[in-house]
C-alpha positions as CSV (number, residue, x, y, z in Angstrom):
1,X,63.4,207.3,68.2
2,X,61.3,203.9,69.2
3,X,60.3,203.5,72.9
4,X,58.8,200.5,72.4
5,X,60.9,196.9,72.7
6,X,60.7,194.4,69.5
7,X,60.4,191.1,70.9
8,X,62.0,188.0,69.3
9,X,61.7,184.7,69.3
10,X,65.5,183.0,68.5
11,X,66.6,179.4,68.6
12,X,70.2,179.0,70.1
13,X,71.6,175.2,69.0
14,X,74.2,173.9,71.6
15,X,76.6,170.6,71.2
16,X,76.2,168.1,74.0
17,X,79.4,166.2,74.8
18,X,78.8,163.4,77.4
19,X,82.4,161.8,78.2
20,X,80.4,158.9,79.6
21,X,77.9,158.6,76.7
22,X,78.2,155.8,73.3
23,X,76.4,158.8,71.4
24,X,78.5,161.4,70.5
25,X,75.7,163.4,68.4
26,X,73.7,165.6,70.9
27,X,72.1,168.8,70.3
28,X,70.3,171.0,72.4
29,X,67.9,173.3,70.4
30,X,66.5,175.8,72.9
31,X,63.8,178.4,72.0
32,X,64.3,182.0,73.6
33,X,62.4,185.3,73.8
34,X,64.7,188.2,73.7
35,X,63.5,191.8,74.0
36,X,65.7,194.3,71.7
37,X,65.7,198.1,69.8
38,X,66.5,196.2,66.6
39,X,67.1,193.0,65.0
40,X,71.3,193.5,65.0
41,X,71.1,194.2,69.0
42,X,68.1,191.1,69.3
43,X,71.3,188.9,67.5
44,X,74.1,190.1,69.5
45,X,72.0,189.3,72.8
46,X,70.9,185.9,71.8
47,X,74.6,185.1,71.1
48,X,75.7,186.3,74.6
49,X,73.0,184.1,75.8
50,X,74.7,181.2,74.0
51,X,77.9,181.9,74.9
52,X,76.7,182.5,78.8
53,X,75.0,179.2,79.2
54,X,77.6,177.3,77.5
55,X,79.0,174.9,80.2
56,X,81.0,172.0,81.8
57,X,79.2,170.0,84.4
58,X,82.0,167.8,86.1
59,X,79.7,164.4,87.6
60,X,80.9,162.9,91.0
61,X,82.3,159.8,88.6
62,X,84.7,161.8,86.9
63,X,82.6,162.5,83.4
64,X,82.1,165.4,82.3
65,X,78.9,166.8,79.9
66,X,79.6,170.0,78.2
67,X,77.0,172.1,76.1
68,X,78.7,174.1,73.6
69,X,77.3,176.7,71.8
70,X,77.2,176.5,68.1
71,X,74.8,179.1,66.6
72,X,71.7,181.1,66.5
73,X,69.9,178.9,63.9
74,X,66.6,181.1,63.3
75,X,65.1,184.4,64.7
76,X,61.6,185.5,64.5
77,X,60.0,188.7,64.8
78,X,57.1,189.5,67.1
79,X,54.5,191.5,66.1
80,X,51.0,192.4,66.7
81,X,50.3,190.4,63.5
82,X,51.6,187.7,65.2
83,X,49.0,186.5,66.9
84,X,48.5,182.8,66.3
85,X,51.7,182.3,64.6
86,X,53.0,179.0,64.3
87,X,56.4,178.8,66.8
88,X,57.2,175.3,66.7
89,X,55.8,172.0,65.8
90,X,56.3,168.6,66.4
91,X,54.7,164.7,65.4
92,X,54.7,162.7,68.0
93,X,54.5,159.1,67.3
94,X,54.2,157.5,71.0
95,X,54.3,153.7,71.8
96,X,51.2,154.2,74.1
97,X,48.9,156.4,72.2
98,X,46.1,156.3,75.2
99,X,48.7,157.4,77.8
100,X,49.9,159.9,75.5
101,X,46.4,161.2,75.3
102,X,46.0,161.0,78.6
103,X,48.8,163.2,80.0
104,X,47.7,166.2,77.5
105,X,44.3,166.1,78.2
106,X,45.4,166.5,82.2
107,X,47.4,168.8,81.6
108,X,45.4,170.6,79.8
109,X,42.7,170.7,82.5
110,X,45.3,171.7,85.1
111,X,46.2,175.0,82.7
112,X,42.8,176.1,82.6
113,X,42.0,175.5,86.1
114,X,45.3,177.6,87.1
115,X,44.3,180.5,84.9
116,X,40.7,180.3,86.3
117,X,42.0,180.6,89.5
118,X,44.5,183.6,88.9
């Protein structure tokens, strides 16, 4: 019998439906860590997650923006061979490249000076 928790890494993909919004083609792709026995129980929490944080928010103007669970899209694994694994990526193309620059490289510097001070 394991003692010890896997740990997962799971994407949950939710609909967003703004009553007030031109766009009708939202998604919400949101990255959790789920600590399970086994991959079956890791799957069956993520999609209570999904179904728990599935919601209506009703505005004061009468609209309403809904997130609706769809699916668990991809799970990964955790492992001590994990270390460095690639989790997500993304290009950014910004309009203001300097700015863009900027804004990393402070908070960057704030990072290390809060786990200096900890």
């Amino acid at each position: 019998m394991r003692n010890a928790k896997l740990w997962f890494v799971v994407k949950l993909v939710f609909r967003i439906k703004n009553s007030s919004s031109e766009s009708p083609h939202q998604f919400d792709e949101q990255w959790r860590l789920i600590a399970s026995d086994s991959e079956a129980q890791a799957m069956a929490l993520a999609r209570d997650i999904g179904r728990r944080k599935s919601e209506v928010i009703h505005r004061p103007d009468n609209s309403k923006v809904s997130w609706e669970f769809i699916a668990i899209s991809d799970m990964i694994e955790l492992s001590s061979k994990s270390q460095g694994m690639e989790l997500f990526s993304r290009i950014e193309q910004p309009d203001n490249h300097t700015h863009y620059l900027h804004v990393i490289q402070t908070n960057s510097r704030q990072l290390e000076m809060d786990g200096l001070s900890h």
